[in-house]
C-alpha positions in Angstrom: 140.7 -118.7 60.5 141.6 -115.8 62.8 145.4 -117.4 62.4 144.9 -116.2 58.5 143.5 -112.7 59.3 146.4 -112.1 61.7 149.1 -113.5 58.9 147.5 -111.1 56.4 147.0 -108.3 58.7 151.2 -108.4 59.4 151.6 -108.9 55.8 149.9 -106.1 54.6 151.7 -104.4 57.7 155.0 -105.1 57.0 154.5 -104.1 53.1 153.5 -100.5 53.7 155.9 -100.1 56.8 159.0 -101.4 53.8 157.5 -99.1 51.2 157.6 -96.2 53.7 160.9 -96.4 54.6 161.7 -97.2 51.2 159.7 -93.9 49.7 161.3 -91.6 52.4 165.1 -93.0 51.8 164.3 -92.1 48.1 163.1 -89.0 48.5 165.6 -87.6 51.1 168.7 -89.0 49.1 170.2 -91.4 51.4 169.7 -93.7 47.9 169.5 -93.8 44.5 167.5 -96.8 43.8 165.4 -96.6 40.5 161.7 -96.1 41.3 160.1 -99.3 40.5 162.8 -100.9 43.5 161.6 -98.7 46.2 158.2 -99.2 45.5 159.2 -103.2 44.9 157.3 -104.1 48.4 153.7 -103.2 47.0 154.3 -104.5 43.5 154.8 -108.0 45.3 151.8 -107.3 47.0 149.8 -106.5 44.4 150.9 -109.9 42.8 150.0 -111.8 46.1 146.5 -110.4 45.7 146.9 -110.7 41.8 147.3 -114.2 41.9 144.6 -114.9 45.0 142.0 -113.8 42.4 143.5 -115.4 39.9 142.8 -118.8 41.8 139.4 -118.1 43.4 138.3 -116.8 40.2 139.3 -119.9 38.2 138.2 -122.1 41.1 135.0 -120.4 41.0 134.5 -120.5 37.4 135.8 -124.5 37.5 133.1 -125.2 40.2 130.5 -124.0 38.0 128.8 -122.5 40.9 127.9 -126.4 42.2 129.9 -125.7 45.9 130.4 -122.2 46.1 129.5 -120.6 49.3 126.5 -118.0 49.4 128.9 -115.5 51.0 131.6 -115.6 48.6 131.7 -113.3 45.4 130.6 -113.6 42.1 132.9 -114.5 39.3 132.0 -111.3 37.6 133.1 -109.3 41.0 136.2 -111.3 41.2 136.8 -109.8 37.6 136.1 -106.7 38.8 138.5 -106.6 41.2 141.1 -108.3 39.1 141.0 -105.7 36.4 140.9 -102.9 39.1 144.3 -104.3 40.3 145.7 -104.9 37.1 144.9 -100.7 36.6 146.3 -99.9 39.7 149.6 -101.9 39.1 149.9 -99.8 35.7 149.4 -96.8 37.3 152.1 -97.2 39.9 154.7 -98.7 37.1 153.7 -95.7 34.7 154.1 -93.3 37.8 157.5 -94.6 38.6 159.0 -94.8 35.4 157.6 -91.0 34.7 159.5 -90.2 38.4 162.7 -92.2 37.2 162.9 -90.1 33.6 162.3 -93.4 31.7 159.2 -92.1 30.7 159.1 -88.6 28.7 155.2 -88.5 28.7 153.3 -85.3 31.3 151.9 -86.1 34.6 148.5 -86.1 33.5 148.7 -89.1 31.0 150.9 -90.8 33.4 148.1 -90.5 35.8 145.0 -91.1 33.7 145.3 -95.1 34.9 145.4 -93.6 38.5 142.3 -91.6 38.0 140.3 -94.7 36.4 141.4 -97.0 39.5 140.2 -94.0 41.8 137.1 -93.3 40.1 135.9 -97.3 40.0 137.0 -97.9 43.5 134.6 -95.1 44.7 132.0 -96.1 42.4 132.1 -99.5 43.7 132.7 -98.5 47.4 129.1 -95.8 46.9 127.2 -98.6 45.1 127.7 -100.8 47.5 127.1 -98.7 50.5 124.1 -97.4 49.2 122.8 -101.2 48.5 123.2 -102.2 51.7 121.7 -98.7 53.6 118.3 -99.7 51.1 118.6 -103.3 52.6 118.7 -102.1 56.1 115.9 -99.5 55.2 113.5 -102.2 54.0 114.4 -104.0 57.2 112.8 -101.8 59.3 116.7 -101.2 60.6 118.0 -97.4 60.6 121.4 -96.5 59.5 
């Protein structure tokens, strides 16, 4: 168990320290890779985690509930997720291809996508907070 946190931690790690470096060559000349290369790093991420919910969502639907964990998510929160991602990665593909020139559309349909992922990810992150501030509330707990 903690051997998987640590692999993910310097996965994750390693991604956004490439993508730096690979954002700031970019933007200071040094190269003139096409967008959607320098920001290759998080787009196989994104796939990694992509395909992760892919699996434990069809395991979980598969299962039919019969040995899933209590602790484990919901099929229709693994959706969510999945189809947060899925925005996201359009966002960043729409966002390099407008910063490349391939795309001719403005910067505020380009980023529409980004404003949906933002807005549902700190919907999710509120509702969530605020359910478990009630919990602890009814608990007898304070926050």
């Amino acid at each position: 168990m903690v051997v998987a946190i640590v692999v993910r931690t310097t996965t994750t790690w390693v991604v956004f320290v490439l993508l730096t470096i690979f954002i700031a060559l970019r933007v200071s000349g040094e190269t003139e890779w096409h967008w959607l290369a320098v920001v290759l790093p998080l787009l196989i991420f994104d796939a990694a985690c992509l395909l992760a919910l892919c699996h434990g969502l069809w395991t979980h639907l598969k299962e039919r509930r019969a040995n899933v964990p209590d602790n484990t998510w919901s099929a229709w929160r693994k959706l969510w997720f999945l189809l947060v991602l899925l925005v996201k990665v359009i966002a960043v593909i729409l966002l390099c291809l407008r910063l490349s020139g391939d795309l001719e559309a403005s910067y505020i349909v380009v980023c529409i996508p980004l404003w949906i992922f933002l807005v549902a990810v700190t919907g999710d992150l509120s509702r969530v907070l605020l359910r478990d501030v009630i919990r602890l509330r009814r608990r007898g707990r304070s926050v």
